[in-house]
C-alpha positions in Angstrom: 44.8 104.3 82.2 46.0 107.6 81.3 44.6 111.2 79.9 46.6 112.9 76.9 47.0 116.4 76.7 44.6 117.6 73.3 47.2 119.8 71.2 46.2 124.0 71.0 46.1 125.1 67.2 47.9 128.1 66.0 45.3 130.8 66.7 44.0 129.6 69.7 48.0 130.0 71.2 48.4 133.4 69.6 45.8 134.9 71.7 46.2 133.0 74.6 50.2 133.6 74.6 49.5 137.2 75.9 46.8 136.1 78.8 49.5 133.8 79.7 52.3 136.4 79.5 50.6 138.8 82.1 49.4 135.5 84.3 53.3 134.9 84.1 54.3 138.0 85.2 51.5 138.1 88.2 52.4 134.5 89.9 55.0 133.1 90.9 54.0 129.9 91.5 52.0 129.9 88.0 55.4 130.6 86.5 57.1 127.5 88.7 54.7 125.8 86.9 55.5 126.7 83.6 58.7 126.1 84.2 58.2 122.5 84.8 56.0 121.7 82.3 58.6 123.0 80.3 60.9 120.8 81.7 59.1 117.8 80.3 57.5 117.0 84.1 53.9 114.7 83.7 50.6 116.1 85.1 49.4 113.5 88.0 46.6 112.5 84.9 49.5 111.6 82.4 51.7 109.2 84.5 51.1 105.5 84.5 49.6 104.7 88.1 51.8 101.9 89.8 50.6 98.9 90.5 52.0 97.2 93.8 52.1 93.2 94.3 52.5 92.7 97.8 52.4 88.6 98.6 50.0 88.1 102.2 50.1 85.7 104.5 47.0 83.8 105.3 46.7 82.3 108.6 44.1 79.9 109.1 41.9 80.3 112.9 40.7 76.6 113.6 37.8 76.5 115.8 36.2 73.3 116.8 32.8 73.6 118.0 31.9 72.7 121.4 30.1 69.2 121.3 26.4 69.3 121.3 24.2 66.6 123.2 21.2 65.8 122.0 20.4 64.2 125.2 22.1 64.8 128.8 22.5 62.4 131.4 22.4 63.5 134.9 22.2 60.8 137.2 26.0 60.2 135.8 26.9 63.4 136.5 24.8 63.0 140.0 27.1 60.1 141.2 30.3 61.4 140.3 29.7 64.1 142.5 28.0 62.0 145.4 31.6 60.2 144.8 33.4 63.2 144.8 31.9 64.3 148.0 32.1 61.3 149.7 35.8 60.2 149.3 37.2 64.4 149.3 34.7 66.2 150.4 34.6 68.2 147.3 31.9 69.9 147.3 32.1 71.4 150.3 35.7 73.0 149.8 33.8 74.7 146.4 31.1 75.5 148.1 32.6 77.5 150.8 35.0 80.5 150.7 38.5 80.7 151.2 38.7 84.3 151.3 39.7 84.0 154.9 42.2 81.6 154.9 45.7 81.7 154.9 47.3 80.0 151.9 49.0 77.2 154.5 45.5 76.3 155.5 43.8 75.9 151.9 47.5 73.8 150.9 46.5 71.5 154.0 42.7 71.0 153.0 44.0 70.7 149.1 46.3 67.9 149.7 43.6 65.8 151.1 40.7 67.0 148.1 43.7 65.6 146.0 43.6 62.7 148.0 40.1 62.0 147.6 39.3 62.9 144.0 42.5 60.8 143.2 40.9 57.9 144.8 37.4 58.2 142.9 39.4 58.6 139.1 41.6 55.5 140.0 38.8 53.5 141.0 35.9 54.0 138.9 38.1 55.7 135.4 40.6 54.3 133.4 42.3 57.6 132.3 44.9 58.1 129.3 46.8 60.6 127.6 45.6 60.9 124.2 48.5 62.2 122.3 50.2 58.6 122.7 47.2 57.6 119.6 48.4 60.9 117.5 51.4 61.7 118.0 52.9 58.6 119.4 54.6 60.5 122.5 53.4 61.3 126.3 56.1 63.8 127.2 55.4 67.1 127.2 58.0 69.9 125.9 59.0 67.6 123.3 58.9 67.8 119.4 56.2 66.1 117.7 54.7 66.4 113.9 50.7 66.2 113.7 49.9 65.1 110.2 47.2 66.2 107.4 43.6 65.2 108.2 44.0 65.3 112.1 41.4 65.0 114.5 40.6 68.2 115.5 38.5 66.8 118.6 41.9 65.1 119.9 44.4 67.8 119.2 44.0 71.2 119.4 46.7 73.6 117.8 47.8 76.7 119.1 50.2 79.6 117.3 50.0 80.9 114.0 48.5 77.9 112.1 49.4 77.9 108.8 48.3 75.4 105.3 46.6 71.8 105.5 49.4 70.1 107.2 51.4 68.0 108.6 52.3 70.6 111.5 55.4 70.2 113.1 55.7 71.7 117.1 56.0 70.9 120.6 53.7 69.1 122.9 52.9 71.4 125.5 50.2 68.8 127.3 49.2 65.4 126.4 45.2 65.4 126.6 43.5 63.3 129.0 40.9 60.5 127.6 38.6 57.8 129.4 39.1 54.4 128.4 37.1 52.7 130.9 33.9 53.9 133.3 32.9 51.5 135.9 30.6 53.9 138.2 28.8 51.6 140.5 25.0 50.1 139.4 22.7 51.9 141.2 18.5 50.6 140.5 16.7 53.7 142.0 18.0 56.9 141.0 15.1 59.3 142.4 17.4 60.7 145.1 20.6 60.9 143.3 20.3 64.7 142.7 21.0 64.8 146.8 24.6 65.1 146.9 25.0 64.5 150.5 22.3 64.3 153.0 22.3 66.8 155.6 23.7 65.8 158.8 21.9 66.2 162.4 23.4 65.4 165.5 21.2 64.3 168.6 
């Protein structure tokens, strides 16, 4: 919205024509002034202000809360690492700095944790990759399309994620899933928060 410039009557201009004449005279940059006004230049109050449009891109953040249990249970966690221990002696490679060894030593020890934990997945987990239910494809570096409605617990997108879907991009890891848990019975599990029993030698 603009202001208009209220016209000056006759006698009002007569009078103020001479104030104006020595104001004139006394500035220079009063008469610059003058001059464009005469020119037909806007005051800042008479022009139209100028709207700008500018389209913006709106990229959608999709967080998925972490799960929430209302119950835990231990003694599973407990025997995994009794299992973990016992086949790759796991916890005492975590357990213990490597600070002081050389990386040729912590390869060594490494390839036989691998060993070990490899053992306890293959024989107590069935393990799968869980983009072969969403995307129908295990092989990472290749392009896939995740459609609208996706699980967000089973695929997680990364980048700039843009509208409701479907997403087209490229599989940078599969997922991993458990299919099957056979963790051995056990009937008394009072002592299964000892990991590994200390160990005396006489």
């Amino acid at each position: 919205m603009t202001n208009k410039i209220t016209p000056v009557s006759f006698v009002p201009r007569l009078f103020g024509a001479f104030g104006q004449f020595f104001k004139y005279m006394a500035s220079g940059d009063y008469a610059a002034r003058c001059q464009a006004a005469a020119q037909g230049e806007q005051f800042a109050f008479e022009v139209e202000p100028k709207i700008i449009t500018e389209e913006v891109e709106v990229i959608r953040e999709i967080e998925v809360a972490a799960p929430v249990l209302d119950t835990v249970n231990a003694d599973g966690a407990h025997q995994l690492l009794q299992l973990l221990q016992q086949e790759a002696r796991f916890i005492d490679f975590i357990q213990e700095s490597i600070d002081d060894y050389s990386d040729a030593d912590v390869g060594a020890a490494s390839r036989q944790i691998h060993a070990g934990c490899a053992k306890v997945l293959q024989q107590h987990f069935t393990i799968d990759v869980v983009s072969l239910d969403v995307v129908n494809t295990a092989a990472e570096n290749s392009r896939v399309e995740v459609p609208s409605g996706y699980d967000a617990k089973q695929i997680k997108l990364e980048g700039r994620v843009k509208g409701d879907g479907p997403y087209a991009g490229t599989l940078i890891h599969p997922g991993w899933k458990v299919t099957e848990t056979r963790l051995p019975k056990v009937t008394n599990t009072e002592s299964l928060h000892i990991l590994a029993p200390a160990e005396v030698e006489v």
